[in-house]
N, C-alpha and C positions, 0 to 999 in steps of 0.2 A: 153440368158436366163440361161443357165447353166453357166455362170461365176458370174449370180446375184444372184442364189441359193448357187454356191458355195461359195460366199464373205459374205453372210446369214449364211451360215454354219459355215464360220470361224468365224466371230463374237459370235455365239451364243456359242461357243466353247469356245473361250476365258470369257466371261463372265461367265461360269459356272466354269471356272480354277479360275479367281477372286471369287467369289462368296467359293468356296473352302477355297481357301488362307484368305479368310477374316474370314471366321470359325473357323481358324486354330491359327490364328494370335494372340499373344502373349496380353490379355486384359491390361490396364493401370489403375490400383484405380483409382478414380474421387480423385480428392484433397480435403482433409480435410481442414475444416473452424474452425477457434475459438471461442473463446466466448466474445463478448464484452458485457459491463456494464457498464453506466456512470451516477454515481449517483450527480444531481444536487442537492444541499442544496438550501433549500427557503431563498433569503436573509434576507426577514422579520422574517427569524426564525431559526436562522444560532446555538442560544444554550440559554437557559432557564433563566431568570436575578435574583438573588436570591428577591429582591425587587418587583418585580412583578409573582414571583413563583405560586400566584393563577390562575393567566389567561395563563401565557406564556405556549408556547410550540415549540420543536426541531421539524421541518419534511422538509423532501427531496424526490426528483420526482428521479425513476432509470428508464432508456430508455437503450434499447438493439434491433438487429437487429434482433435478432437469433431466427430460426424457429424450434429449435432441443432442447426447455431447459426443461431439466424434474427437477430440482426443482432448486427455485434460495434462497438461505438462506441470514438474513441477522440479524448477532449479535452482541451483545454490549460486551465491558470487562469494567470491573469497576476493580482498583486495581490485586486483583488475579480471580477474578472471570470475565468468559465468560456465555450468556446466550442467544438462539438464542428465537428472540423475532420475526418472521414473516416469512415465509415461503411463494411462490409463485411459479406457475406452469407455461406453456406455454400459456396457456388460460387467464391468467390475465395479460399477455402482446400483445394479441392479438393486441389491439391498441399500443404497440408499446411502455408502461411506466407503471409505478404504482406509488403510490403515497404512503406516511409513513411519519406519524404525531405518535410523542410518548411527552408525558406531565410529568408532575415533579412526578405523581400517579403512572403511569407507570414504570419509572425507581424506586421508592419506592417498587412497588412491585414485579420488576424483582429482587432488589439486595437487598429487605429485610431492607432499611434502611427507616423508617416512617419521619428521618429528613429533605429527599429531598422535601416533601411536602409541608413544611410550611417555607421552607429557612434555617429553623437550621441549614443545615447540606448540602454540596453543594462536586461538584464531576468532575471528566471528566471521557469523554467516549470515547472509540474509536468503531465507528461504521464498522464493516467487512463485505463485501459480496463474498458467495459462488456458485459458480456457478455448476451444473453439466450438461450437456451436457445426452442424449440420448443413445451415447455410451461411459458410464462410462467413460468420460474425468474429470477431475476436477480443475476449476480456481478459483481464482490464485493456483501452486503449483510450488513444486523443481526439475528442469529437474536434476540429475546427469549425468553430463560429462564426469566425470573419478573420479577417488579415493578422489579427491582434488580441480575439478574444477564445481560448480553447475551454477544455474542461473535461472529465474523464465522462468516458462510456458508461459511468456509476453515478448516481445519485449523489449531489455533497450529503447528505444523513448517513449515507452508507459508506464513503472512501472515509469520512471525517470517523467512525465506529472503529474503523479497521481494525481490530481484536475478535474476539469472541464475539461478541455480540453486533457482527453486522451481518449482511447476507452474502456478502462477499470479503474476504479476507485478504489483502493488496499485500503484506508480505508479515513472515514472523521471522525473530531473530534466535538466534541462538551460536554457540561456544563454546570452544575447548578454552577453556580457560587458563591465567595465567593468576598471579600472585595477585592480589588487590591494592591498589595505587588510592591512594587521596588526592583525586586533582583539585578539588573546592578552591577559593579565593574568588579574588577580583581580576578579572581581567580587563586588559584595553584593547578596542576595536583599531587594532591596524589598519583593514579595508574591508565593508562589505561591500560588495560587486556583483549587480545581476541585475536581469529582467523580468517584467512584470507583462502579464496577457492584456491586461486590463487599456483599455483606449488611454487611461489616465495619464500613463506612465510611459512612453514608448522610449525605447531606445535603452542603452546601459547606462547604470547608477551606480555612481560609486560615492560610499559616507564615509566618514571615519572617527575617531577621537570619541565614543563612546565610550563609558565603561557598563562591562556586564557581569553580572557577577552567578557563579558556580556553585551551587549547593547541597550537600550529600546528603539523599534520602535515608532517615534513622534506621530505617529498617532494611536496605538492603547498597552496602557499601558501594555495590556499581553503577549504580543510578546516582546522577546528579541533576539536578532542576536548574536551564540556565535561564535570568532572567527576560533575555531577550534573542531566541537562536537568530532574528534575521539579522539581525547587527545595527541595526535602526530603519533597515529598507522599511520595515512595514508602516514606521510613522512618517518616512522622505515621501512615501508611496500612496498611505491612503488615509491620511488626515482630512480628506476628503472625504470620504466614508468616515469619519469618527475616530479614527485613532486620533490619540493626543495623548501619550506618554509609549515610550518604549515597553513600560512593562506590561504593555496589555498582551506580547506576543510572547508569552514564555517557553519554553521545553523540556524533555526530558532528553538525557544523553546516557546512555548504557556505556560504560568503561571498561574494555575488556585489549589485554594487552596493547598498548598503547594507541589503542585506537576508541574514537567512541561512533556512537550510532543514534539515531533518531527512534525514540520507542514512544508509541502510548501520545504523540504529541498532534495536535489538534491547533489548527492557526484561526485567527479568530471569525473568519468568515465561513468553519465548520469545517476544510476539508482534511485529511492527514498530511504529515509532513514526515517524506524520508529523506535518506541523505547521510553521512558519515565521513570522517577523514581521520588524520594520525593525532597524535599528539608526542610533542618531545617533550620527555623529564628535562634532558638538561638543558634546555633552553628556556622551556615551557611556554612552547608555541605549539596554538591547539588551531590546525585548519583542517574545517570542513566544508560541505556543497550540501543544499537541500533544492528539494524541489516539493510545491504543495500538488493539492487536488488541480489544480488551473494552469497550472503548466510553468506559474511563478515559478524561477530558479536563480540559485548566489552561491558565491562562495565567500566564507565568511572567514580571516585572518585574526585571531587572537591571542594576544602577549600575557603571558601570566604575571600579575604585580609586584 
């Protein structure tokens, strides 16, 4: 009897030493989660046709997981102008999505122009969503690395996705559109001009005297494929990492009233690449700016041949 009280004793000893130690014991944060957001475009209404400009309309469904979102923004730029046109709380994703329909009236009277209305007058958009998180996180943003090396708040698998299938959606495009141009040819590298994050490369580069050439997607007249968007930075830049031809850095450009836009394009170290500028018929000078996942950015000068 007295060795089953005393074995009672020890145990209860020991557990109150645990029980201590566990008090004591150094706590671990619970792991922070991000913020995902995948905004699906309705096929049936993927950007506005200047020819049926009365009835049409642009709208896309945004689905997110996240139980922490105190407000999800979601804005348009036109040219130099940004205008955030809808705003969303954690309660109107309860079910899991929202829904956003904007019509030709709409962008008229977010950017002030009456010609979007009636067709006169046609445009692209790049549609942006921001996310804020509970505790003051904010996506997409620029982690800084060091003095010289950035990179987004996103995963490169997931910015480099950036359509449909990532878990964050960094921007979609869409348009009142205007009559369909063939910009295709060859073009010459006047100047590309820009920075690189990378310790590699510090300072501004400027190339020129390449040629790149422009290519029209069979299937759909406003997409062109350009051999090379960064104008040769990325071979000045990272033949060091492996590049060794220009055409390892190719893109897509959406052609929409004399303007084109970066779609669907993907730089070879996985992250997306946006960015847009004019182009003139009658000159047939195409200048644009891009910037990737890394915070890389140029502006690129091209003469048509």
């Amino acid at each position: 009897m007295k060795q089953t009280i005393y074995s009672l004793a020890a145990l209860l000893v020991m557990l109150l030493a645990g029980a201590c130690r566990d008090e004591d014991r150094i706590r671990i944060p619970e792991h922070l989660t991000g913020a995902n957001l995948r905004i699906i475009v309705d096929p049936a209404h993927t950007q506005i046709n200047y020819q049926t400009v009365a009835t049409d309309y642009f709208a896309f469904d945004a689905y997110s997981e996240n139980r922490d979102l105190n407000s999800v923004e979601f804005s348009a730029t036109y040219g130099d102008q940004t205008h955030i046109f809808a705003t969303f709380s954690q309660q109107d994703f309860d079910d899991g999505h929202v829904r956003v329909e904007l019509d030709a009236a709409d962008f008229a009277a977010m950017f002030n122009e009456p010609g979007f209305t009636d067709g006169s007058a046609g445009g692209n958009f790049v549609i942006r969503p921001k996310v804020t998180l509970n505790d003051g996180r904010v996506y997409p943003a620029f982690v800084h690395l060091s003095a010289t090396d950035s990179i987004r708040n996103l995963a490169t698998s997931i910015v480099g996705s950036s359509g449909a299938q990532g878990a964050f959606t960094i921007q979609v495009l869409t348009a009142i559109t205007c009559a369909p141009l063939d910009i295709s040819g060859t073009y010459l590298v006047i100047s590309a001009s820009g920075t690189s994050t990378d310790g590699c490369c510090p300072g501004i580069i400027t190339v020129s005297g390449d040629f790149v050439t422009l290519s029209v997607n069979p299937g759909n007249p406003a997409l062109f494929t350009v051999s090379d968007f960064s104008g040769g930075l990325y071979l000045e830049w990272y033949d060091v990492y492996g590049i060794t031809s220009p055409n390892q850095s190719p893109g897509i450009l959406n052609y929409n009233c004399q303007e084109v836009n970066f779609t669907g394009t993907t730089e070879p170290f996985g992250t997306s690449v946006q960015g847009g500028g004019p182009f003139d018929p009658g000159t047939g000078l195409l200048t644009y700016t891009w910037v990737n996942g890394y915070g890389d950015q140029a502006t690129v000068v091209l003469q048509k041949q």
